[in-house]
DRENZAZA-494527 format. One record per residue (C-alpha): residue number from 1; chain; z, y, x negated. Coordinates in Angstrom, 2 decimals, padded with zeros to 5 digits. Example, Ala and Ser with C-alpha at 12.3 -4.5 7.8 and 13.67 -1.06 7.14 Angstrom:
REM DRENZAZA-494527
1|A|007.80|-004.50|-012.30
2|A|007.14|-001.06|-013.67
END
This chain:
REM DRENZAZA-494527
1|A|-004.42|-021.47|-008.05
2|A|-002.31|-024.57|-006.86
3|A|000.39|-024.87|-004.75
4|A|004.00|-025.74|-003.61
5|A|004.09|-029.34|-003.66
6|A|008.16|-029.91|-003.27
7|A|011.42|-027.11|-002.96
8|A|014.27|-028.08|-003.49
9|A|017.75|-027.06|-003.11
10|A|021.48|-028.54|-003.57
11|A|024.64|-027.33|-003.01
12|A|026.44|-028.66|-006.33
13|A|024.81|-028.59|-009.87
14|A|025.04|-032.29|-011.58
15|A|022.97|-033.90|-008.59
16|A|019.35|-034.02|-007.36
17|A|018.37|-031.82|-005.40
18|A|017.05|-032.24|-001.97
19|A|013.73|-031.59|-000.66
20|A|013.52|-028.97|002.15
21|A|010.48|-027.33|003.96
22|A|010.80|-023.83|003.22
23|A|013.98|-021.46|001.05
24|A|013.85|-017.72|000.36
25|A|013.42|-016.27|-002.82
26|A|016.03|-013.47|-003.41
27|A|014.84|-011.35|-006.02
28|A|017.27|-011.35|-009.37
29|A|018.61|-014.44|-007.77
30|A|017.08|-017.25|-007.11
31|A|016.83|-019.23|-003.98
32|A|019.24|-018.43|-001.85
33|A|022.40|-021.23|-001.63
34|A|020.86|-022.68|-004.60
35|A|023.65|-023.95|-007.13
36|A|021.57|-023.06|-010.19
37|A|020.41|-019.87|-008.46
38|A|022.11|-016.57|-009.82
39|A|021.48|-017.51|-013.87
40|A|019.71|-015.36|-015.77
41|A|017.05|-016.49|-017.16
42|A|017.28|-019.85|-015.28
43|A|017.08|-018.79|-011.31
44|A|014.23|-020.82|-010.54
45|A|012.99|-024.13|-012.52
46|A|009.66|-025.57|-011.51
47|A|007.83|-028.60|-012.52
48|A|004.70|-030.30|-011.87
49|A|003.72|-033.61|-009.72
50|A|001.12|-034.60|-012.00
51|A|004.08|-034.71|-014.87
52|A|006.16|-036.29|-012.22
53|A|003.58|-038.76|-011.19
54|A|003.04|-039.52|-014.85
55|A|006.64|-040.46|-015.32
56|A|006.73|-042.67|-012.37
57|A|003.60|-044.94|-013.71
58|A|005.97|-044.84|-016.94
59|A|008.95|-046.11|-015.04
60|A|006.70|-048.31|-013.30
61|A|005.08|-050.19|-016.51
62|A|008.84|-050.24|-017.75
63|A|010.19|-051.73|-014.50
64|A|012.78|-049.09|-014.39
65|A|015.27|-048.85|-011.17
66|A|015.82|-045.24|-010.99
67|A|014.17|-043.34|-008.05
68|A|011.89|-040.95|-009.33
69|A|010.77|-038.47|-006.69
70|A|010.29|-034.01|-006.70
71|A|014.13|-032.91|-007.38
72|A|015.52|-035.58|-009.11
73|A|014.93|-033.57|-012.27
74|A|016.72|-030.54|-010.54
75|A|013.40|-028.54|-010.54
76|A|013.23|-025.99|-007.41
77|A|009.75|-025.74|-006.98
78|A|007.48|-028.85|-007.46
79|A|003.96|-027.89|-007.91
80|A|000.79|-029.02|-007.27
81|A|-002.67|-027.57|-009.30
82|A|-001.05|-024.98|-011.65
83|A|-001.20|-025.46|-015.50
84|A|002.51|-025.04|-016.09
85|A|001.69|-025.49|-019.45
86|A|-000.44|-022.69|-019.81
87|A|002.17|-020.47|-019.25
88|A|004.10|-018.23|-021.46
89|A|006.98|-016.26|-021.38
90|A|006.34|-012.68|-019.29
91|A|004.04|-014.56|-017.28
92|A|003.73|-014.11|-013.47
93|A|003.65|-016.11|-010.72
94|A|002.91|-014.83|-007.10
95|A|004.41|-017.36|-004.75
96|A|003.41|-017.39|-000.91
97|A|002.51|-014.05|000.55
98|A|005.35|-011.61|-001.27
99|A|007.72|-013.56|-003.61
100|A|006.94|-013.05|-007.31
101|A|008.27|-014.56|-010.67
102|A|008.02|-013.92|-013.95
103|A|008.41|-016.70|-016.54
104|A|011.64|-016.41|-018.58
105|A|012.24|-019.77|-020.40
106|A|010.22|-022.95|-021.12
107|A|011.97|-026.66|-021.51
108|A|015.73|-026.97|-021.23
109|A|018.45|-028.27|-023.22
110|A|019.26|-031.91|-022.22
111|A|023.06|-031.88|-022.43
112|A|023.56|-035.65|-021.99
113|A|020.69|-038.32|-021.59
114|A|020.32|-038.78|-017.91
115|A|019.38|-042.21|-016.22
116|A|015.62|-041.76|-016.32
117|A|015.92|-041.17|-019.79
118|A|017.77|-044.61|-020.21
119|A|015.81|-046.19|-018.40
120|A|012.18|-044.90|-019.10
121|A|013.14|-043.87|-022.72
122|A|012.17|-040.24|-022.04
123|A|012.74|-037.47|-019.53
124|A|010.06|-034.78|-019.01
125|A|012.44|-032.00|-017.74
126|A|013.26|-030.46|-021.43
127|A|009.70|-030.08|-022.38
128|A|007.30|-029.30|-019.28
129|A|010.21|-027.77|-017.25
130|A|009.63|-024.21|-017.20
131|A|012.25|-020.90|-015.41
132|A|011.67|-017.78|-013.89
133|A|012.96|-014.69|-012.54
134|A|012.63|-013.35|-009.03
135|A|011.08|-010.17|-009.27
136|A|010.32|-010.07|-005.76
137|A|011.61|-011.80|-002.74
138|A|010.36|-013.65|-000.22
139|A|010.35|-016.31|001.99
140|A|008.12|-019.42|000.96
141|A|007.40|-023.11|002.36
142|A|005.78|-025.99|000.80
143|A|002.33|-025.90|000.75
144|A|002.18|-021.74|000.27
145|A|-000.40|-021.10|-002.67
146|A|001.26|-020.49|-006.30
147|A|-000.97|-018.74|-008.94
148|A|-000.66|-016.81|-011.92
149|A|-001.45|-012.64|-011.63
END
């Protein structure tokens, strides 16, 4: 089991996203006044902080200038303790007490090199990002337990 280590939401698509406390999850949506939320197969992108923190030491060792922090890659949920990788496609996630997704896509077309790329000479979003569907809704807030069922 792990947990919800970041959400986060914006209002336009083509910026970071912002980190907020707590969102609902509205089921064949997404999070609700989420720009990427309403997508089919893409309503909810999550990554995790040990891939994040990874990149940073990267960035670091490079002496890179771009800020890398949960929702600069876009990702809604930033999580803590759950092997993203382990997950396939028709997976499910139950997410605080009543929200649940169900994996729909792994990694994500990188339609122009963004600045971490440039700068750190890779980007993890394409390969560990990984989307879901809301099969359920439900209101959730960082530090709610995530875990596969």
């Amino acid at each position: 089991m792990g947990k919800i280590f970041s959400i986060n939401t914006s209002s336009g698509k083509g910026v970071p996203k912002e980190n907020v406390q707590k969102a609902l999850l509205v089921k064949g949506h997404g999070i609700k006044d989420d720009a990427h939320a309403g997508t089919e197969l893409r309503q909810v992108s999550l990554l995790d902080i040990e891939s994040i923190r990874r990149q940073i030491a990267d960035a670091k060792a490079k002496k890179a200038t771009v800020q890398i922090r949960p929702g600069i890659y876009a990702e809604n949920l930033t999580t803590q303790g759950l092997a993203l990788a382990d997950l396939k496609i028709g997976d499910k996630l139950r997410v605080g007490s009543t929200a649940v997704l169900q994996i729909s896509k792994i990694g994500k077309e990188c339609h122009s090199r963004c600045a971490i790329y440039h700068q750190v000479g890779d980007c993890i979003m394409p390969k560990k990002g990984i989307f879901a569907e809301v099969l359920e809704d439900g209101p959730i807030e960082v530090g709610d337990p995530i875990e596969k069922v």
